[in-house]
C-alpha atoms as one frame of an Amber mdcrd trajectory, in Angstrom:
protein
 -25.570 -48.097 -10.507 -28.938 -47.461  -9.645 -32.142 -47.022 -11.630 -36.069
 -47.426 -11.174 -38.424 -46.299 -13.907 -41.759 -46.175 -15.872 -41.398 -46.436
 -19.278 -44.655 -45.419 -20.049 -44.415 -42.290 -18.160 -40.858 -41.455 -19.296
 -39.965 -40.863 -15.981 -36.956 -42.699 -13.834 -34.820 -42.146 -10.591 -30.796
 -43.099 -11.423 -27.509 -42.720  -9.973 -23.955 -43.634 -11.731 -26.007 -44.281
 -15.300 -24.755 -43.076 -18.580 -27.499 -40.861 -18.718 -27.063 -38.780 -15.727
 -23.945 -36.868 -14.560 -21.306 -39.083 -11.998 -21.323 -36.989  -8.976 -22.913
 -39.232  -6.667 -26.773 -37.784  -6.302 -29.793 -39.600  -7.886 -31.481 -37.881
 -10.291 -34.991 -37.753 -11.369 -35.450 -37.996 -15.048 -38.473 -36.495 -16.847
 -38.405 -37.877 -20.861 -34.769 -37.637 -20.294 -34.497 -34.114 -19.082 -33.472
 -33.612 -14.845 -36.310 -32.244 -12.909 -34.227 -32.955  -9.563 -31.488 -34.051
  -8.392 -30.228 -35.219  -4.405 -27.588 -36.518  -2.678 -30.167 -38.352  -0.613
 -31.838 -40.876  -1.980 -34.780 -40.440   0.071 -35.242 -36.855  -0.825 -35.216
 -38.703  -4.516 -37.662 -41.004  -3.831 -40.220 -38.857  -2.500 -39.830 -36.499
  -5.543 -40.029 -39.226  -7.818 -43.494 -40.932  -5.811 -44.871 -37.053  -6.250
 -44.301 -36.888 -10.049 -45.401 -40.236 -10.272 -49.325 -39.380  -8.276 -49.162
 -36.129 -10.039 -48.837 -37.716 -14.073 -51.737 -40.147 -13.123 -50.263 -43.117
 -12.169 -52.690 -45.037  -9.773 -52.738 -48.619  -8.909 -50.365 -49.454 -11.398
 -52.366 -48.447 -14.531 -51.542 -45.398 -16.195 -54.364 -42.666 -17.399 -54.651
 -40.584 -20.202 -52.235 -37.915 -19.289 -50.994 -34.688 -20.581 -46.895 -34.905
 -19.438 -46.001 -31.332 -20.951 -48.834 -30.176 -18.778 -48.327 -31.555 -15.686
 -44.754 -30.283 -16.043 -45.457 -26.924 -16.766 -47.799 -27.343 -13.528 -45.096
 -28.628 -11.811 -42.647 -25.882 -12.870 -45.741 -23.340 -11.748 -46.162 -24.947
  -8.740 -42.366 -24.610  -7.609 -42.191 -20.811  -8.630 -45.507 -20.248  -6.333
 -43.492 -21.705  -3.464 -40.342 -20.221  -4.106 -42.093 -16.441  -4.189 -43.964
 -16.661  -1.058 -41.316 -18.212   0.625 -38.921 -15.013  -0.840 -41.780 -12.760
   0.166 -41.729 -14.215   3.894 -38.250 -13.802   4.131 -38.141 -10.254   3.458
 -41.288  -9.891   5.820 -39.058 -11.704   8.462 -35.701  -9.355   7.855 -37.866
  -6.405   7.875 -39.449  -7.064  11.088 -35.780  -7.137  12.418 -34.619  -4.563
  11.388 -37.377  -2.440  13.177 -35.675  -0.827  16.150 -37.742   0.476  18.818
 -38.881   4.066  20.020 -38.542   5.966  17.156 -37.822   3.123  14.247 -34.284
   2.044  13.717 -32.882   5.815  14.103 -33.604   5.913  17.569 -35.276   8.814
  19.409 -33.656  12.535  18.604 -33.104  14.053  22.619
């Protein structure tokens, strides 16, 4: 069983807890809901340090924060990445699929 949290923040990293499901990965609770989840722990951890910096938490005090905003950031922020990395991805296959004289067809004789 593993779990570190901040109570203020409703936010907490666990593994084999009755709140999270037993398959092994640690989870990263937001308020009780999953915002990730890893079969490494480090992976964990460094999700958990981000969310941490990005609801305020410096030097161990916590600042007037706005959680349902900063998680609707987050959840912006992810979708962001995920389309440009879609979008460079289809760049990529198109650029192989180029052939060359004459495009993909070839060149008519």
């Amino acid at each position: 069983m593993y779990r570190q949290s901040i109570p203020e923040l409703g936010l907490s990293i666990e593994r084999g807890t009755p709140a999270v499901a037993d398959d092994g990965k640690f989870h990263v609770l937001l308020n009780g809901e999953e915002v990730f989840a890893s079969a490494k722990e480090k992976e964990a951890v460094e999700e958990y340090r981000r969310l941490k910096a990005a609801l305020g938490v410096q030097s161990g005090r916590k600042k007037s924060i706005d959680v349902k905003a900063a998680l609707q950031r987050e959840i912006a922020d992810r979708q962001v990445t995920s389309f440009l990395a879609e979008s460079a991805q289809q760049k990529r296959a198109k650029a192989l699929r180029k052939g060359g004289k004459g495009g993909s067809g070839g060149v008519g004789r």
